[in-house]
C-alpha positions as CSV (number, residue, x, y, z in Angstrom):
1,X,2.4,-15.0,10.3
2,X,-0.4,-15.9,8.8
3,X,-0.4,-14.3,5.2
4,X,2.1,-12.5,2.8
5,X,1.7,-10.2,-0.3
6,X,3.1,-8.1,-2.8
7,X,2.1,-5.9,-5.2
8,X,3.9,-5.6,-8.0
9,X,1.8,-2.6,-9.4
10,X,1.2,0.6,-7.4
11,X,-2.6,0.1,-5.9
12,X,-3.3,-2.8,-7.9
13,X,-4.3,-6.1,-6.4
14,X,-1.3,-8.1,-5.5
15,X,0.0,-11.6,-5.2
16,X,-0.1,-13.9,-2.3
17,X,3.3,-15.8,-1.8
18,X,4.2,-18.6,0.3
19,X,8.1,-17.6,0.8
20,X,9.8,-14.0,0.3
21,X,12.8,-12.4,0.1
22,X,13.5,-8.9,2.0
23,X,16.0,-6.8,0.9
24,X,17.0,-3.0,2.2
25,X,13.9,-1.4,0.9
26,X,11.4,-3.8,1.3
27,X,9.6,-7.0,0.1
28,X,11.7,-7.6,-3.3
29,X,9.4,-6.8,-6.4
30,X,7.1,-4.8,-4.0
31,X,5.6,-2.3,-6.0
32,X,8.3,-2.0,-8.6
33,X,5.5,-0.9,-11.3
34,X,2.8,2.3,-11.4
35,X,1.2,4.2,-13.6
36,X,1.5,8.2,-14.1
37,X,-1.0,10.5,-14.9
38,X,-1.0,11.7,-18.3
39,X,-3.3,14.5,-17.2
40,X,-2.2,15.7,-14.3
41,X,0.8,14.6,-14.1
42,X,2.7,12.6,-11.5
43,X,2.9,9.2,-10.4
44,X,-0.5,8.0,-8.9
45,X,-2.4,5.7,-7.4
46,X,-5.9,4.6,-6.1
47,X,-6.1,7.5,-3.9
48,X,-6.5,9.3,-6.9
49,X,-7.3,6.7,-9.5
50,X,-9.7,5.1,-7.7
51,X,-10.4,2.3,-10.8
52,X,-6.5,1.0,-10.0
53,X,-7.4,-1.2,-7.0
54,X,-9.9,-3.2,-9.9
55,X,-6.8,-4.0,-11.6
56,X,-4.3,-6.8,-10.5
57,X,-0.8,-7.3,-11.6
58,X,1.3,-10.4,-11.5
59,X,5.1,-11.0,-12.3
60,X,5.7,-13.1,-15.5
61,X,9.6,-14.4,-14.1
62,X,10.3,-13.7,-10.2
63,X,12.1,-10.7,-9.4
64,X,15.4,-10.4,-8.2
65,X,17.2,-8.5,-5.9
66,X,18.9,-5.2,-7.2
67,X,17.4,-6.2,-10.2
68,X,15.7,-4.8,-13.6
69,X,12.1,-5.1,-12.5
70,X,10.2,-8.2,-14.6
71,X,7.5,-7.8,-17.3
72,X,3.7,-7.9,-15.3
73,X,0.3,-9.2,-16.6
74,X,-2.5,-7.0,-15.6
75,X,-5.8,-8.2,-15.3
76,X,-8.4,-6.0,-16.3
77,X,-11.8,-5.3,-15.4
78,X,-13.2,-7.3,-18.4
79,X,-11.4,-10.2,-18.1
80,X,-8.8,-9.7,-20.0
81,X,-5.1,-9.3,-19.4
82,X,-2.3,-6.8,-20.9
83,X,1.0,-7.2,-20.4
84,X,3.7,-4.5,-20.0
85,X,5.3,-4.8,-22.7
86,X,2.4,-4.5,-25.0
87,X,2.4,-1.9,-27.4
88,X,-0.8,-0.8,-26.2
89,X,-0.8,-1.7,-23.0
90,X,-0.9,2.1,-22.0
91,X,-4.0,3.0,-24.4
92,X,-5.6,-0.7,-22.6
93,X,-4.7,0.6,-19.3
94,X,-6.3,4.2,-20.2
95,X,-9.4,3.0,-21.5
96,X,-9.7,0.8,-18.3
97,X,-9.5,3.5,-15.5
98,X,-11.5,6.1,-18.3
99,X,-8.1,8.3,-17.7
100,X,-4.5,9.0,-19.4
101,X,-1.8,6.9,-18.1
102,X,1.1,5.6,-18.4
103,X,2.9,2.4,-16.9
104,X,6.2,2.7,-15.8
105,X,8.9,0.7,-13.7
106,X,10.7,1.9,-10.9
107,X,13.4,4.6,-12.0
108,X,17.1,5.7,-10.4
109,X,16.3,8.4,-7.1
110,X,18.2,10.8,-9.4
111,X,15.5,10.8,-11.9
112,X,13.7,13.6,-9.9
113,X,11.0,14.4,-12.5
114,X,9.8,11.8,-12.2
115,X,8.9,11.3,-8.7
116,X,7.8,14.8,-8.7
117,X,4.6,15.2,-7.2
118,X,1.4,15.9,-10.2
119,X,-0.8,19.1,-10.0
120,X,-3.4,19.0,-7.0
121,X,-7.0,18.7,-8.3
122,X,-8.4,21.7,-5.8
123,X,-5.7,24.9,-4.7
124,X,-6.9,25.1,-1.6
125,X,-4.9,22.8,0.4
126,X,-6.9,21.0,3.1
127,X,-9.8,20.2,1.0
128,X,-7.1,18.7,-1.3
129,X,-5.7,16.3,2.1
130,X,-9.4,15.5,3.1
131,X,-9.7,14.2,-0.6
132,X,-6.9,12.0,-0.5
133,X,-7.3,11.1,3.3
134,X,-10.8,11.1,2.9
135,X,-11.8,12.7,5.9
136,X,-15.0,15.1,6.6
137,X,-14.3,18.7,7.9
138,X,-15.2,17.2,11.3
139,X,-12.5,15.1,11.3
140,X,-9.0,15.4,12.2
141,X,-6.3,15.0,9.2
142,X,-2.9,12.8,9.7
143,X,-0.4,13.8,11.3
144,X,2.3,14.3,8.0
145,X,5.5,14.8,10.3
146,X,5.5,11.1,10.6
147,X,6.9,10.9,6.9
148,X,9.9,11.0,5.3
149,X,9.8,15.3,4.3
150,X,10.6,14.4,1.0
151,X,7.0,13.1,-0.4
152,X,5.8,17.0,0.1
153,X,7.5,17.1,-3.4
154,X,7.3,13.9,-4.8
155,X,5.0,11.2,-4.8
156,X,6.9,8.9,-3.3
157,X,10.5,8.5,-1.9
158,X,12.9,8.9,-4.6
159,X,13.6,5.4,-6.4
160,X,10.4,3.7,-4.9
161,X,6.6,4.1,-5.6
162,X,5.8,3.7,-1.8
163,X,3.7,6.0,0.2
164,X,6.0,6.8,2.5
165,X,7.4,3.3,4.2
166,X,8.5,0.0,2.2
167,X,6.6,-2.7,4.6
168,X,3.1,-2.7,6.3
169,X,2.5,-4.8,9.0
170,X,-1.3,-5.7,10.2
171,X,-2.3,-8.3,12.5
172,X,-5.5,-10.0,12.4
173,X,-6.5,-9.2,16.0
174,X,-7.1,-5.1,14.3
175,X,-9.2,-6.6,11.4
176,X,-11.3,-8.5,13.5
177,X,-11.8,-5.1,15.8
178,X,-12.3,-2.9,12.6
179,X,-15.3,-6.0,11.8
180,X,-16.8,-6.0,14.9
181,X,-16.9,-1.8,15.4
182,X,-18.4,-1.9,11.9
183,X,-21.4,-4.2,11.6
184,X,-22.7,-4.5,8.0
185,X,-19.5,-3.3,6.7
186,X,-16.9,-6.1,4.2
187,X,-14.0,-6.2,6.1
188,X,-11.7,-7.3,3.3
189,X,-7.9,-7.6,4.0
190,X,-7.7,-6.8,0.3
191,X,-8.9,-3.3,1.7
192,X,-5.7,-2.6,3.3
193,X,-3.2,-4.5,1.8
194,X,-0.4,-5.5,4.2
195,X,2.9,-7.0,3.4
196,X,2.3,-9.4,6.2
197,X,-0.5,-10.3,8.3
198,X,0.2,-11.9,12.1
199,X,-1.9,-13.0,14.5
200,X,-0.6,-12.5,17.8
201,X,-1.6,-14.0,21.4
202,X,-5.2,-12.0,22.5
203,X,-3.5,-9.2,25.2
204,X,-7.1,-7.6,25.0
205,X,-5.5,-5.1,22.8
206,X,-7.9,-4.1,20.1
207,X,-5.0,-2.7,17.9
208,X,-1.9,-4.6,19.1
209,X,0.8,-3.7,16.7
210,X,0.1,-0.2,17.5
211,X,2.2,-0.8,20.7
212,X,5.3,-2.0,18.8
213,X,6.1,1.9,17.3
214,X,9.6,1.9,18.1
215,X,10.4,-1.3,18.4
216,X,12.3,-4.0,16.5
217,X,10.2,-7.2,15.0
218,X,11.9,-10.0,13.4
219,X,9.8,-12.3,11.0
220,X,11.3,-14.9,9.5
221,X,15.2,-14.1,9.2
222,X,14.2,-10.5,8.9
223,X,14.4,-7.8,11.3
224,X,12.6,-4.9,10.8
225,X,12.0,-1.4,12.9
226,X,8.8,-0.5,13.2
227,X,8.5,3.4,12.2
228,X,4.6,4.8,12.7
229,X,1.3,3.5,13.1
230,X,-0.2,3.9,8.9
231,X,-3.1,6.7,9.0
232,X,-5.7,5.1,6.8
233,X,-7.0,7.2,3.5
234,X,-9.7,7.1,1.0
235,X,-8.4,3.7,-0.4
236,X,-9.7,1.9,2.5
237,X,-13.4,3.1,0.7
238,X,-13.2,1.8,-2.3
239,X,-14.9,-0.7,-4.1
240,X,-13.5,-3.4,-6.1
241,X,-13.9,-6.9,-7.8
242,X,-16.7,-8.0,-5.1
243,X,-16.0,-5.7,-2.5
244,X,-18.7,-2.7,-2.5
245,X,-17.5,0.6,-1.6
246,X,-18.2,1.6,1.8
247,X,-16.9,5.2,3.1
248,X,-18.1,3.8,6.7
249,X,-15.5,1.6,7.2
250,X,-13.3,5.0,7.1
251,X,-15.4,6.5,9.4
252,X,-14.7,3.6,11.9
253,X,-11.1,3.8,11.7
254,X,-11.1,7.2,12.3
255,X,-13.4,7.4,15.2
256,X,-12.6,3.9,16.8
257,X,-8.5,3.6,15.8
258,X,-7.8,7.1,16.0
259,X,-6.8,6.7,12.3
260,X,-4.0,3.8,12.2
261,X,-4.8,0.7,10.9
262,X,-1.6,-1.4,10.9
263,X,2.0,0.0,11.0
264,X,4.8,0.8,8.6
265,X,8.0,-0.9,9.2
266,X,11.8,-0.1,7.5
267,X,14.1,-3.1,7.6
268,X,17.3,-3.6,9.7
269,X,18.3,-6.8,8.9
270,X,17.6,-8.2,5.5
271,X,16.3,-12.0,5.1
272,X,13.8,-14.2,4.0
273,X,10.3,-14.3,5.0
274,X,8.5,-17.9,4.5
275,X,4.7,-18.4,5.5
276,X,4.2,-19.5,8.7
277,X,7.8,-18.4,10.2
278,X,7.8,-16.7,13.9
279,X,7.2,-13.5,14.7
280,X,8.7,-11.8,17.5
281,X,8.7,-8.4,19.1
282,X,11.6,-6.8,21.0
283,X,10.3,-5.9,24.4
284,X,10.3,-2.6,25.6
């Protein structure tokens, strides 16, 4: 394992750690912050608020499991940092993406409201998916029985602002194949934002980790089951601090990775995750 992250804001940039703890839902203080749309309501993030992934967030005491999550510093776009508990750290935040919002820590499962999914921004529904998957009419959309049935009606799964999964696994070997299928493109990790990144033994396999759906990995004193390969959506475009925006790259993971860049993982076995530690992968 050759890098680890979290991000303690919803689409923000995240922090790189040297040691980890996993709990039952995921990397603790992973995305335990995000912002809700004041205008159309909803929790969002960057595939709707593109301006998020120019934000970064940052813990201001370490988070702890089962616990109240810690204050953040964001950094904005100027230069300047706001921290959560601010007084105006919602109209900073707003003036910084140029829409409504509202920060907010995670929430009990039983506040439903809340995780309720905001309005679409077109009725007709596939045109809405292509604009958050970012795909062309050409192309072929995700397919959504892979996720937990709830986030038809909420944004995320109830008590967490994840997607749909609470750990992303990536392994070097795929970014190196997504930079060498798409010459003149920034292949940024930042792009994708993994938990963990591993670099495995060259099998020849462009995309390695796609072969581990359905299998157990252990990293570190960790064990976690590997769920479904992650279809990649209009994040992956975006452009942010130095990296340009680029709806190519998109293109290429579509066409080249038959949508899945990296894989989404639940955990088994909780434990700690230090840089470095072995990974292993149950064998089939």
């Amino acid at each position: 394992m050759t890098q680890l992250w979290r991000y303690p804001a919803k689409s923000m940039m995240g922090e790189q750690l040297h040691v980890a703890e996993v709990g039952p839902g995921g990397l603790v203080g992973d995305r335990w912050w995000a912002v809700r749309d004041e205008v159309r309501g909803g929790i969002r993030g960057a595939k709707k608020i593109g301006e998020l992934m120019g934000l970064s967030a940052a813990y201001l005491a370490e988070p702890v499991s089962m616990g109240t999550p810690p204050a953040i510093r964001i950094g904005l776009p100027d230069g300047s940092t706001v921290d959560s508990t601010d007084d105006d750290v919602d109209a900073r935040l707003s003036t910084a993406l140029d829409h409504e919002v509202t920060l907010h820590p995670l929430r009990p499962a039983a506040d439903t409201e809340h995780y309720r999914r905001g309005a679409p921004d077109s009725d007709d529904l596939l045109e809405e998916l292509r604009g958050i998957f970012g795909r062309t009419e050409d192309e072929p959309l995700p397919d959504l029985s892979v996720f937990p049935p709830e986030i038809l009606e909420f944004e995320s799964p109830l008590g967490t602002y994840f997607d749909a999964f609470p750990l992303l696994l990536l392994t070097q070997q795929s970014l190196d194949s997504i930079e060498r299928l798409s010459p003149g493109s920034r292949v940024d990790l930042r792009r994708f934002r993994p938990n963990v990144l591993i670099d495995v033994p060259d099998s020849g396999d462009a995309f390695p980790e796609q072969s581990w759906v359905g299998r157990t990995v252990r990293v570190g004193d960790a064990e976690l089951v590997i769920e479904t390969g992650c279809p990649r959506c209009v994040m992956v475009t975006r452009g942010f601090d130095d990296v340009p925006g680029d709806r190519g790259i998109l293109r290429t993971i579509v066409r080249e990775a038959d949508q899945l860049l990296g894989v989404y993982a639940t955990v088994r076995t909780p434990g700690d995750i230090t840089l470095g530690a072995p990974v292993s992968v149950q064998p089939t």
